[in-house]
C-alpha positions as CSV (number, residue, x, y, z in Angstrom):
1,X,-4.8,-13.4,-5.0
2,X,-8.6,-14.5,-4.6
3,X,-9.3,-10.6,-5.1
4,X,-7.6,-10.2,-8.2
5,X,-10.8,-10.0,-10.1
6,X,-11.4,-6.6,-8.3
7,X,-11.0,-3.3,-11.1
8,X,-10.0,0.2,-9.9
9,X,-14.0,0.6,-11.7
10,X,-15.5,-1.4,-8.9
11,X,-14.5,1.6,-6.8
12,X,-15.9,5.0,-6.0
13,X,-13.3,7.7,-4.8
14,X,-14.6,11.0,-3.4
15,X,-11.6,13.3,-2.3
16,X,-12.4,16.6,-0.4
17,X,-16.1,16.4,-2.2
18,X,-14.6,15.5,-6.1
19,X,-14.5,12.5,-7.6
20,X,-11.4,10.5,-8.0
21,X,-10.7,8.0,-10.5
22,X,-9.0,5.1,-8.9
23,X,-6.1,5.0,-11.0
24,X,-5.6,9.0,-10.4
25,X,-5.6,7.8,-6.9
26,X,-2.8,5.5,-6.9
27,X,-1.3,7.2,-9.7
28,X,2.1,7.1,-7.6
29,X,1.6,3.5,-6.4
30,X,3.9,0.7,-7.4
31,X,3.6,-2.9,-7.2
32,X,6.6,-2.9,-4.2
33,X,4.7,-0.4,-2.5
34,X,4.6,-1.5,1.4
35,X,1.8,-1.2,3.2
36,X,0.7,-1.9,6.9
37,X,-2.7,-1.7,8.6
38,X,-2.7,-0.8,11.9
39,X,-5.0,-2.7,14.6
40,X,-4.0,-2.9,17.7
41,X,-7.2,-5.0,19.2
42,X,-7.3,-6.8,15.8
43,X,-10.9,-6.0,14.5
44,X,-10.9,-2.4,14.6
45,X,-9.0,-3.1,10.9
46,X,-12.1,-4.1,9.4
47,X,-13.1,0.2,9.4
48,X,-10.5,0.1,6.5
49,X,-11.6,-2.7,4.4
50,X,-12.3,-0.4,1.6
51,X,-9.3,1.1,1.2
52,X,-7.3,-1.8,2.0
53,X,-9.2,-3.5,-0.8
54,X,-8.7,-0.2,-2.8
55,X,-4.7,-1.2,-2.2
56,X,-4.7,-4.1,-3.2
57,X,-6.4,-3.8,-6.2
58,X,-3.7,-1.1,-7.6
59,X,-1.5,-3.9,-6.2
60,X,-2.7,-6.1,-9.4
61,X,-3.6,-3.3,-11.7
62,X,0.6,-2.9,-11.5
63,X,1.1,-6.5,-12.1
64,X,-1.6,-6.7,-14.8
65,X,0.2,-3.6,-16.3
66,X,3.2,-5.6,-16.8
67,X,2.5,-8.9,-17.6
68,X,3.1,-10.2,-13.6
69,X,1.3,-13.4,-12.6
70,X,-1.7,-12.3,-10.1
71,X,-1.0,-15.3,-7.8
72,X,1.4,-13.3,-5.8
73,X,0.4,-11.5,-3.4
74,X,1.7,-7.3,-2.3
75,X,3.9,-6.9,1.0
76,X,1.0,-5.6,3.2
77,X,0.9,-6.3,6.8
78,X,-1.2,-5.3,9.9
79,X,0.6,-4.8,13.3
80,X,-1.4,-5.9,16.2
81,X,-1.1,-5.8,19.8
82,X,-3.5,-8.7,21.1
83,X,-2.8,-12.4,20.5
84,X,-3.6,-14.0,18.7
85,X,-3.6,-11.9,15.7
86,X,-6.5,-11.6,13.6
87,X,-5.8,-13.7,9.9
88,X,-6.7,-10.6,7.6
89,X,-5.6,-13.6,4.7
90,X,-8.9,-12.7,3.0
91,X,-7.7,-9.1,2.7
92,X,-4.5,-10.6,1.0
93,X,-2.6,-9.8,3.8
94,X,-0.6,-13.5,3.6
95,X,1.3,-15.5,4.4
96,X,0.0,-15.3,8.1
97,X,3.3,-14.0,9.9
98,X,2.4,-10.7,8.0
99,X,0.3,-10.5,10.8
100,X,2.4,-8.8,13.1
101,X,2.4,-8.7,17.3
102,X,3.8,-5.8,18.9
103,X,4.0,-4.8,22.5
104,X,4.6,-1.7,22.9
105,X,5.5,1.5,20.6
106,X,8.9,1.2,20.5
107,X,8.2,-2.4,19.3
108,X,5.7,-0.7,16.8
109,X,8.0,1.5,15.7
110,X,10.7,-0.9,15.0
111,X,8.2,-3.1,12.9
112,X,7.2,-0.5,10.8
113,X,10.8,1.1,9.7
114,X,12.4,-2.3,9.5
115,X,9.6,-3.9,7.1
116,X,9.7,-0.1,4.8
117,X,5.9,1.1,5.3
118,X,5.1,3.1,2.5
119,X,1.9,3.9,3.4
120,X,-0.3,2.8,6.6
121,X,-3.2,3.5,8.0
122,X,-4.0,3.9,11.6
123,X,-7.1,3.5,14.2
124,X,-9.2,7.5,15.4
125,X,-6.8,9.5,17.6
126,X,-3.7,6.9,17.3
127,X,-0.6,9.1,18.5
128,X,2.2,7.9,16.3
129,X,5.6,9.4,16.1
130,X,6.7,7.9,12.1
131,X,9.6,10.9,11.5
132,X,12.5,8.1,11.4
133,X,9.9,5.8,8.8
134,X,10.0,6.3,5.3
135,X,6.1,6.2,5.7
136,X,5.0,8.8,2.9
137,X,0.9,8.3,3.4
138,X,-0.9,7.7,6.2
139,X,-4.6,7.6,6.8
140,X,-6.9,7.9,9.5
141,X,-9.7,5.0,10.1
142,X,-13.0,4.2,12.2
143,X,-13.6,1.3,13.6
144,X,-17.1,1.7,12.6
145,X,-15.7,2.5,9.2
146,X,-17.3,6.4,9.6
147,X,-14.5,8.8,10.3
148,X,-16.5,12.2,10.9
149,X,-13.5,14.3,9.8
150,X,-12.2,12.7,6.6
151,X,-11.6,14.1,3.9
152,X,-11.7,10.4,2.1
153,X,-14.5,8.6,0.9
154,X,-14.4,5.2,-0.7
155,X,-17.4,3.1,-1.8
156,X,-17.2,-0.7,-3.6
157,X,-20.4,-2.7,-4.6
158,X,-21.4,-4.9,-1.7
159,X,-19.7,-8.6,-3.5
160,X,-17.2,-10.5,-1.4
161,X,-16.4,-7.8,1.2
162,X,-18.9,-8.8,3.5
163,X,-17.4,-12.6,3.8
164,X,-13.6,-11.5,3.7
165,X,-14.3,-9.5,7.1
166,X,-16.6,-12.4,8.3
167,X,-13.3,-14.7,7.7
168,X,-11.3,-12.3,9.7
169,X,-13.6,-12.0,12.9
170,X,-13.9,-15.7,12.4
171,X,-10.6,-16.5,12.6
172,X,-10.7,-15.1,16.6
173,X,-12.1,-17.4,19.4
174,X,-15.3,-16.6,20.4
175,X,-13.7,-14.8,23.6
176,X,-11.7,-12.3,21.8
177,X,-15.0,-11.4,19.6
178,X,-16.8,-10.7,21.9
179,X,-19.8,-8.5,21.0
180,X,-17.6,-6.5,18.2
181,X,-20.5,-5.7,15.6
182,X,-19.6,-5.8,11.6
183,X,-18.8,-2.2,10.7
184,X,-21.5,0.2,10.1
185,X,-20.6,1.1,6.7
186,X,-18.2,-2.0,5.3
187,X,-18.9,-0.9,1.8
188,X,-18.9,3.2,1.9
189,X,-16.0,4.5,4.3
190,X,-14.4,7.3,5.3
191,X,-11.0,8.3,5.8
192,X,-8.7,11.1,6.5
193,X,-5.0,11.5,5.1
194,X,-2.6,12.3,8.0
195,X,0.1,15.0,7.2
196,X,3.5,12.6,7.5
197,X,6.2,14.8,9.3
198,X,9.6,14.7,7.6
């Protein structure tokens, strides 16, 4: 809710090298779109802030569009595997328990079909099987927010991004930070768009 003030203008979209407007983007995008964020250590997340941000900003442009108080917030999610999970509140994943523990893949698997994913997006290299999902986009994401096969490139002036993530590591003990550093590029990052068997 605290990001409702972000426009689809605050937003630079470069698909395969052209331009995107944001609302082209999320042309197909509807205010009970699902999405989850997948990050299995918790932090690696942050490499998506952008698009995340990007999400939830078409999550408002929808309710904007008809006349739908901004103070609720969309059913996004992350799905972690360490405890305890990450808060990613200030990425208006919220209430907390959207921040999902899983153990294992079958676990994983079960979280994603039974909360309807319509879109997620996923750590470099993650091996996911999502053929019994309904999962219709899925992107790839660096942890260091610079995928070097994407396809995807979103930018956003540097305004609150910097102290949502800062929340989010903050919200870790000091053990489970550990020396993680801020993401290279937390305000130009790159992504690549997963083919979604069906």
């Amino acid at each position: 809710m605290h990001s409702s003030g972000l426009r689809g203008s605050d937003f630079k979209l470069t698909r395969h090298g052209v331009a995107e407007l944001h609302e082209e983007f999320f042309s197909g995008f509807h205010s009970a779109t699902r999405v989850a964020l997948l990050t299995p250590t918790g932090l690696e997340g942050l490499g998506a802030t952008t698009l995340i941000m990007a999400y939830v900003t078409a999550f408002y442009d929808r309710c904007r569009e008809r006349d739908i108080s901004t103070t609720s917030y969309p059913s996004f999610f992350t799905f972690q595997k360490s405890l305890p999970c990450a808060d990613y509140c200030m990425l208006d994943i919220w209430p907390y328990h959207r921040n999902v523990n899983y153990q294992n893949d079958q676990q994983l698997a079960v979280a994603i079909a039974s909360r309807e994913i319509d879109a997620l997006l996923v750590p470099e290299g993650y091996a996911l099987d999502l053929a019994v999902s309904r999962v219709t986009r899925c992107f790839e994401y660096a942890a260091s927010g610079k995928l070097e096969q994407h396809d995807l490139r979103i930018e956003v002036a540097p305004t609150m991004l910097e102290g949502y993530a800062k929340e989010v590591i903050a919200s870790l003990s000091a053990s489970r930070q550990g020396d993680r550093p801020m993401p290279v590029n937390l305000f130009c990052q790159f992504f690549r768009e997963l083919e979604v068997g069906r």
